[in-house]
C-alpha positions as CSV (number, residue, x, y, z in Angstrom):
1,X,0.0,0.0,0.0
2,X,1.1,3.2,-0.8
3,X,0.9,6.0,1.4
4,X,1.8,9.9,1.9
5,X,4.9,11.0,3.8
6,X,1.7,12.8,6.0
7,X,0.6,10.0,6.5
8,X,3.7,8.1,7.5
9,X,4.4,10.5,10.1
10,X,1.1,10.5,11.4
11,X,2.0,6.2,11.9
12,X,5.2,7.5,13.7
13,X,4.1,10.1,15.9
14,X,1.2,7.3,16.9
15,X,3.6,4.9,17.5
16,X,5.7,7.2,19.6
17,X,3.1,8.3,21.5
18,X,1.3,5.0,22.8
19,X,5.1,3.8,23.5
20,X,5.3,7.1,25.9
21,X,2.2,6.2,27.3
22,X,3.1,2.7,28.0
23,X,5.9,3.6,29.9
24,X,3.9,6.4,31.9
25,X,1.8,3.9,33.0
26,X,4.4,1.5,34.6
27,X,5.6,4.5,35.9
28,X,2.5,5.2,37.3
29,X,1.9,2.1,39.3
30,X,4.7,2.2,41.9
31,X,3.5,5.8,42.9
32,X,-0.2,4.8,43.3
33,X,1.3,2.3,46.0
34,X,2.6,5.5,47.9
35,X,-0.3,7.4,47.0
36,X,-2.6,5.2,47.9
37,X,-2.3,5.3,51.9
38,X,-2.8,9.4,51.8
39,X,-6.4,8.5,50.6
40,X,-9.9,8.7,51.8
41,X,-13.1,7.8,49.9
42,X,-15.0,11.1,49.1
43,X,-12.1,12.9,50.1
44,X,-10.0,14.5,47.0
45,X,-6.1,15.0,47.0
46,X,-5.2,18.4,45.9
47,X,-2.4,18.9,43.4
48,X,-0.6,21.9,41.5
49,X,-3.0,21.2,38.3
50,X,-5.6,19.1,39.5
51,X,-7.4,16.4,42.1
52,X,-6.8,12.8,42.5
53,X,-9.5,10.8,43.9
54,X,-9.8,7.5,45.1
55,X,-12.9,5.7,43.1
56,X,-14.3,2.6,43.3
57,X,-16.0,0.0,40.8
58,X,-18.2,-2.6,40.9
59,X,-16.8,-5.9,41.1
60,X,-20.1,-8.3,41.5
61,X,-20.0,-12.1,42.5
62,X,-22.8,-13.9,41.7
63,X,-24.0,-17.3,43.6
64,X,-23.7,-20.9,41.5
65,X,-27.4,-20.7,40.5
66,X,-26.6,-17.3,38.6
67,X,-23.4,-18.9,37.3
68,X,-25.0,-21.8,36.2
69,X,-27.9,-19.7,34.2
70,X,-25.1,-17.7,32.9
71,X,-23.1,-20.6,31.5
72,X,-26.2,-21.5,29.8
73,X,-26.9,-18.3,27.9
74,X,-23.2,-18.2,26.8
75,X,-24.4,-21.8,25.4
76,X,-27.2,-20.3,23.8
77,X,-25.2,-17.5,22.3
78,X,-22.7,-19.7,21.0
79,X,-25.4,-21.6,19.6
80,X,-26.8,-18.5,17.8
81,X,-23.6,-17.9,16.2
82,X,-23.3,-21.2,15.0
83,X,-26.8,-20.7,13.6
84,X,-26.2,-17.6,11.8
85,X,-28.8,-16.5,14.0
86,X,-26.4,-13.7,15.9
87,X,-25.7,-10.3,14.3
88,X,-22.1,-9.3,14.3
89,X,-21.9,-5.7,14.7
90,X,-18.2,-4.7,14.6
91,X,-16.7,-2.0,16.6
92,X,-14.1,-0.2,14.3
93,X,-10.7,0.5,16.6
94,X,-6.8,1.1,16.4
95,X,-4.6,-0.8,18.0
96,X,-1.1,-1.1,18.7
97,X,1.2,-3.6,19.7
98,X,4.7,-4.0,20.3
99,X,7.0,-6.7,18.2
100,X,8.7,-9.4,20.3
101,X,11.3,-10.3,19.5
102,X,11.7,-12.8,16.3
103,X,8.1,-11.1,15.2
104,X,6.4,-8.9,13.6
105,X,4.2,-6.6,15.5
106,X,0.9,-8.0,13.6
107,X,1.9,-11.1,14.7
């Protein structure tokens, strides 16, 4: 495929820039471990350009009779794909991924 030096820097400056982000975030995690201990739920941190707050998510466990009707519907849905009865919808994204070594990134 051919494509425009514009566009070739535009793949460069991507690939630069989710590379910098990946290396934020390991950067990140150590500090939330010394963060961490300074916070209170409802209570925000105050910073030079902003507020850190501790948040919480929803993590829900569900008994065996749950998982068990679960497991079935996952049946069922496999069943509908098998069937051609399922839609696939696609969600359109970008991703990126780093080569190992020996490979190429698409790999």
């Amino acid at each position: 495929m051919d494509i425009s030096e514009k566009q070739q820097e535009a793949l460069l400056k991507y690939e630069d820039l989710k590379l910098q982000i990946k290396e934020l975030e390991v950067q990140l995690d150590p500090l939330k471990e010394i963060i961490m201990p300074l916070m209170e739920k409802g209570k925000d941190l105050q910073c030079e350009k902003g507020v850190i707050k501790l948040k919480e998510r929803a993590n829900w466990t569900f008994s065996a009779d749950v998982k068990t009707e679960l497991k079935k519907v996952e049946e069922m849905k496999a069943d509908e794909i098998a069937k051609g009865i399922a839609q696939n919808k696609p969600t359109i994204y970008i991703e990126y991924s780093v080569a190992k070594k020996g490979e190429d990134a698409g790999e």
